[in-house]
C-alpha positions as CSV (number, residue, x, y, z in Angstrom):
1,X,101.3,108.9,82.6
2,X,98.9,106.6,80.5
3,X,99.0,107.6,76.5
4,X,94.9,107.3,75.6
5,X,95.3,107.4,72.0
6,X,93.3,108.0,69.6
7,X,90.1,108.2,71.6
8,X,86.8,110.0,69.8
9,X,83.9,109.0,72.6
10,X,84.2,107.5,75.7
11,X,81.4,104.8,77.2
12,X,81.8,105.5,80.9
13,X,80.0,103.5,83.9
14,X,78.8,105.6,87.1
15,X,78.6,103.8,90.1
16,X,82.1,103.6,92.0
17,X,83.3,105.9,88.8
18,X,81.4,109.0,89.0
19,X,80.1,108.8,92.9
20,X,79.7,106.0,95.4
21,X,75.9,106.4,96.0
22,X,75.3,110.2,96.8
23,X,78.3,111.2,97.5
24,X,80.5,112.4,94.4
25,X,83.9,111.0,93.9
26,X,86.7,113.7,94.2
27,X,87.3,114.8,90.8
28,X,84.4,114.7,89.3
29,X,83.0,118.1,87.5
30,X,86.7,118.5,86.2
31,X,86.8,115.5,85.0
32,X,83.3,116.2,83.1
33,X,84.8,120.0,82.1
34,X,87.8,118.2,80.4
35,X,85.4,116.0,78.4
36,X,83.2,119.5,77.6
37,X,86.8,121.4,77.3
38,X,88.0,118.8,74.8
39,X,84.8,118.2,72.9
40,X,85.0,114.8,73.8
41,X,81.6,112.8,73.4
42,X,80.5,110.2,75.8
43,X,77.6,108.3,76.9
44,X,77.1,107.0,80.7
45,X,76.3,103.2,80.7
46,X,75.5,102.1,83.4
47,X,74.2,98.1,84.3
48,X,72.4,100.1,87.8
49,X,68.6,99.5,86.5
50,X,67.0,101.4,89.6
51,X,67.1,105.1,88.5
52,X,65.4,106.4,85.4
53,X,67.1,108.6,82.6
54,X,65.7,112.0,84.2
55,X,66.5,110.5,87.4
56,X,71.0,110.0,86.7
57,X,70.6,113.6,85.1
58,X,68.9,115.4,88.3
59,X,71.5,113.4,90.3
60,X,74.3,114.6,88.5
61,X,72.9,118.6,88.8
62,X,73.1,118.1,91.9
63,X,76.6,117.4,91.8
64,X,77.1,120.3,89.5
65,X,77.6,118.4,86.3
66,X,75.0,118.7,83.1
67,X,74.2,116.0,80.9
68,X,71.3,115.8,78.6
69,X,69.2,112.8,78.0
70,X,71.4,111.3,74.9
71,X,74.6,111.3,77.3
72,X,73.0,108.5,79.7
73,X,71.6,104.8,78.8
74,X,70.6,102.3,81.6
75,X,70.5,98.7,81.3
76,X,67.4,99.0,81.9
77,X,66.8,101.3,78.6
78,X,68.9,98.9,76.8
79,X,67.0,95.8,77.7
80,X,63.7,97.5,76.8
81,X,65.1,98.3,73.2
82,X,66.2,94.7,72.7
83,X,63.1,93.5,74.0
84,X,60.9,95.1,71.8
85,X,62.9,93.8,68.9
86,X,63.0,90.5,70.2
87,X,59.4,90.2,71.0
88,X,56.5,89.2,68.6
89,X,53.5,91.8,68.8
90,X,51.3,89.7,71.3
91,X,54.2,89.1,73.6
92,X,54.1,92.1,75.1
93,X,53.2,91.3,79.3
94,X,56.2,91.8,81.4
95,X,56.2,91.4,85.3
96,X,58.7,93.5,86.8
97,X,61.0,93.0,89.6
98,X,62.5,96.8,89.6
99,X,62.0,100.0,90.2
100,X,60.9,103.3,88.3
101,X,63.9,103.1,86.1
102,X,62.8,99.7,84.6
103,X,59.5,99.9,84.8
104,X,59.5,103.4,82.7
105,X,61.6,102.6,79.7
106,X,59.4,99.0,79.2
107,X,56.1,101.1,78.8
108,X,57.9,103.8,76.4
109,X,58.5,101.0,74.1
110,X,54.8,99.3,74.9
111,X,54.8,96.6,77.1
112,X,52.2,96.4,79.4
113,X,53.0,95.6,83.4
114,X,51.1,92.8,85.1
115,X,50.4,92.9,89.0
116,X,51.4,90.5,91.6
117,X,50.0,86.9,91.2
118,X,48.2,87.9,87.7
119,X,49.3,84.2,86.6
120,X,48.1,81.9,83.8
121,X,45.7,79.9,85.8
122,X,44.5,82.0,88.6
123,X,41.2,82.7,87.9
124,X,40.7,84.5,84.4
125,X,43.6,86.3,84.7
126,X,46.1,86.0,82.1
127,X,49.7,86.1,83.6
128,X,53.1,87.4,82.1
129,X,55.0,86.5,78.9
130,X,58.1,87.8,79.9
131,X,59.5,88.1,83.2
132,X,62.0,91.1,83.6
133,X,64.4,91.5,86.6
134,X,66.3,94.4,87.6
135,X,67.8,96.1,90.8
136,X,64.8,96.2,93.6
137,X,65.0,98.0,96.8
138,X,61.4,97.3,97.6
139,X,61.9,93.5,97.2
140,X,58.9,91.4,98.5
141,X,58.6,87.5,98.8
142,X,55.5,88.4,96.9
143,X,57.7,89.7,94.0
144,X,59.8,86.8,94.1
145,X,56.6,84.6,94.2
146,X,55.1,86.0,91.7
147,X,58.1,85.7,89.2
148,X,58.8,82.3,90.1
149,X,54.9,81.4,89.2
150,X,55.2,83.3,85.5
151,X,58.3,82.2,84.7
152,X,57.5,78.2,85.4
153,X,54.6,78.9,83.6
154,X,56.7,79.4,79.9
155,X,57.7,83.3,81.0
156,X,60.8,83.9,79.4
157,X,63.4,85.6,81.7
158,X,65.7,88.3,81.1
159,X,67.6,90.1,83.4
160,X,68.9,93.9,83.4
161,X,72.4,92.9,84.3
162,X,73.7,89.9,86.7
163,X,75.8,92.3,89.2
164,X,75.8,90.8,92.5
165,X,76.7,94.0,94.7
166,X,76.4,97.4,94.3
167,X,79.1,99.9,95.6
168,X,77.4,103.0,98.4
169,X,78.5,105.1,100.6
170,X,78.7,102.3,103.9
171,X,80.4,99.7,101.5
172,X,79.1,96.9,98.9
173,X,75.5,95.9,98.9
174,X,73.7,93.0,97.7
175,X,73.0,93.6,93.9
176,X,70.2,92.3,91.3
177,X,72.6,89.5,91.0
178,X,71.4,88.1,94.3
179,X,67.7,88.5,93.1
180,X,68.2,86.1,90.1
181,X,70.2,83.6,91.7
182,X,67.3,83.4,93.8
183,X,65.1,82.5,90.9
184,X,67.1,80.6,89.0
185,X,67.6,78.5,91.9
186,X,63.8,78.0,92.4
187,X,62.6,78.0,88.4
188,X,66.1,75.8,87.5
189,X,65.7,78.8,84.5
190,X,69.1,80.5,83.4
191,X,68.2,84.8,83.1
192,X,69.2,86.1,79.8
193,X,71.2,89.2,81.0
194,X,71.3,92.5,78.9
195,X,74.0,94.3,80.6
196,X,77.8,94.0,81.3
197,X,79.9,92.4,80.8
198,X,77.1,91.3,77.7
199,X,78.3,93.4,74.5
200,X,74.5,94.6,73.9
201,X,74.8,97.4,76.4
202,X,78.2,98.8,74.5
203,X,76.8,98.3,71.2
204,X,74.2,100.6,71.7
205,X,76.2,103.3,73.1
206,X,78.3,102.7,70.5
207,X,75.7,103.9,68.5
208,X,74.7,106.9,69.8
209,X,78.4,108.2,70.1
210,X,78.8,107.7,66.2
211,X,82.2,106.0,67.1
212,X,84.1,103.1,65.9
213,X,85.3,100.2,68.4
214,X,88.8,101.5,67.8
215,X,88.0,105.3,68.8
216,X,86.4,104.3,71.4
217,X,86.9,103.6,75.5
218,X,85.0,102.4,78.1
219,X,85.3,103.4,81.6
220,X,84.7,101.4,84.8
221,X,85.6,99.8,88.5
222,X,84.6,96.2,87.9
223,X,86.7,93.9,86.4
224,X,83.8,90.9,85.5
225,X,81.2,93.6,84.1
226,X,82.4,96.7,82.8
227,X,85.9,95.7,81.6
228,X,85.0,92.0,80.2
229,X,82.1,93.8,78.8
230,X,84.6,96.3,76.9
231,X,86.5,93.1,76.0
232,X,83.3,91.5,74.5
233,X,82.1,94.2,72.9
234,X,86.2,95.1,71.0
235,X,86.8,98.5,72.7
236,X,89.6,99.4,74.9
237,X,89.2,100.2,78.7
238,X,90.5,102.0,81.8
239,X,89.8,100.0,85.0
240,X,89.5,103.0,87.4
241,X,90.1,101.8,91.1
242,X,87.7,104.0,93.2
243,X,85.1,100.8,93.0
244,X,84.3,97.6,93.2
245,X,87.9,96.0,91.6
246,X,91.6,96.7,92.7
247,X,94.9,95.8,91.2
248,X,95.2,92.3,93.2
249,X,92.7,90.7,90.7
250,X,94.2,91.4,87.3
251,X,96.6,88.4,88.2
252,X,94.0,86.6,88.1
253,X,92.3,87.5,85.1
254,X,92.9,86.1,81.7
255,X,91.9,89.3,80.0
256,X,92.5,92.6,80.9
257,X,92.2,96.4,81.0
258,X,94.0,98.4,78.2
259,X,95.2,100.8,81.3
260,X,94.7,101.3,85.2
261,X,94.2,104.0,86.2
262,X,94.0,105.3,90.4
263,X,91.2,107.7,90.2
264,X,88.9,110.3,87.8
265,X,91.8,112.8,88.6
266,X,93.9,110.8,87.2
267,X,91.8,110.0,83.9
268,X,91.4,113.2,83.8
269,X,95.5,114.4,83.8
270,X,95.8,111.4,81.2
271,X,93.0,112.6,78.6
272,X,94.2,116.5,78.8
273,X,97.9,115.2,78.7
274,X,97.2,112.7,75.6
275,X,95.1,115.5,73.6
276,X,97.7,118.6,74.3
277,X,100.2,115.9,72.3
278,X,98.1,115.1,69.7
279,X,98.2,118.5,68.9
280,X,101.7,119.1,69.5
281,X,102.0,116.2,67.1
282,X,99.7,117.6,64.6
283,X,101.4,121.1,64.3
């Protein structure tokens, strides 16, 4: 069984770890008793851009597992608080390509949304300063239109995160990846992206658990995102493989995960298992 050493908060992602769209994966509220049971602190991160904060914790009720608002942070979230440090005062128009979960977080911190085809140069209408893309399940031509027009316009373009599929219950889907390939292929402008496998998205869970990089491990299915993202960022990692990776591709890789691990059952035998000898140890 793995040894997780020296662990004091765990960054954990959520799709194809914690459920693969509504439907929980096996394992899951003992997995979240242990982490109450051991007073182990985490934070959900999460690149998925779609849902809002009150929107993961609802979903995980539902599956019978409480969090509170300080225990989840979106890409979205994350992108929102780097924007607003990034941005001067009168750069503060974003058009969206997302949904509720981006679109909240970027008026809690005070940017103002701008409509479809509200461009520099139609009409008096001034258009966007910043161009913001994130996981969009209403996706229109007309979004995609108006993006293109702001961002060859001077809009600067972040992105959420560059995942191009997302794991559900009938298999992989296309991801937000897709959407800026898209317009990056019709602007010839490169997205910044916030999210994994970026560091920023780590960093500020990193902050909110009160950790170190070496107390701390991250938790996720993807290989390119969630554990290069660990990588980037100087934490250790379990690649869990209910997801989006499997063993095949850590050939490949020229990093990996600190440990693999089969499934949250698993992580969840390891953690008790590590912990009951650390205090063995101790006494």
């Amino acid at each position: 069984m793995a040894k997780i050493d020296n662990v004091k908060g765990l960054i954990i992602d959520m799709d194809g770890v914690l459920w693969h769209g509504d439907k929980p994966i096996s394992g899951l509220k003992a997995f979240f008793s242990t982490l109450r049971d051991l007073g182990l602190p985490f934070v959900l991160a999460t690149n998925n851009a779609s849902l809002t904060q009150r929107q993961y914790i609802d979903k995980l009720a539902k599956m019978g597992v409480t969090v509170i608002a300080d225990e989840v942070l979106t890409s979205s979230m994350a992108t929102a608080k780097y924007l607003v440090k990034q941005q001067p005062g009168d750069k503060k128009r974003v058009f969206v390509i997302g949904e509720s979960g981006l679109k909240e977080p970027l008026e809690k911190q005070g940017f103002i949304l701008t409509d479809l085809y509200e461009v520099d140069g139609n009409g008096k209408q001034r258009g966007a300063d910043l161009v913001v893309s994130g996981l969009d399940r209403t996706l229109t031509w007309d979004k995609l239109a108006t993006a293109t027009l702001n961002i060859k316009k001077g809009a600067a373009f972040y992105a959420t995160n560059a995942d191009t599929t997302l794991p559900t219950e009938l298999g992989d889907v296309i991801g937000n990846g897709g959407t800026i390939a898209a317009l990056e292929a019709a602007t010839g402008v490169k997205a910044i992206s916030i999210g994994k496998p970026e560091p920023i998205l780590y960093q500020q869970a990193l902050s909110t658990l009160g950790t170190t990089q070496a107390e701390t491990v991250a938790i996720g299915d993807r290989l390119n995102t969630d554990i290069l993202g660990a990588v980037n960022a100087g934490i250790r990692s379990i690649l869990v493989l209910t997801g989006i990776s499997d063993r095949n591709e850590l050939a490949e890789m020229d990093y990996q995960p600190t440990w693999v691990l089969d499934d949250l059952e698993s992580i969840t035998a390891a953690l008790r298992e590590s912990f009951l000898n650390d205090v063995v140890e101790k006494e």
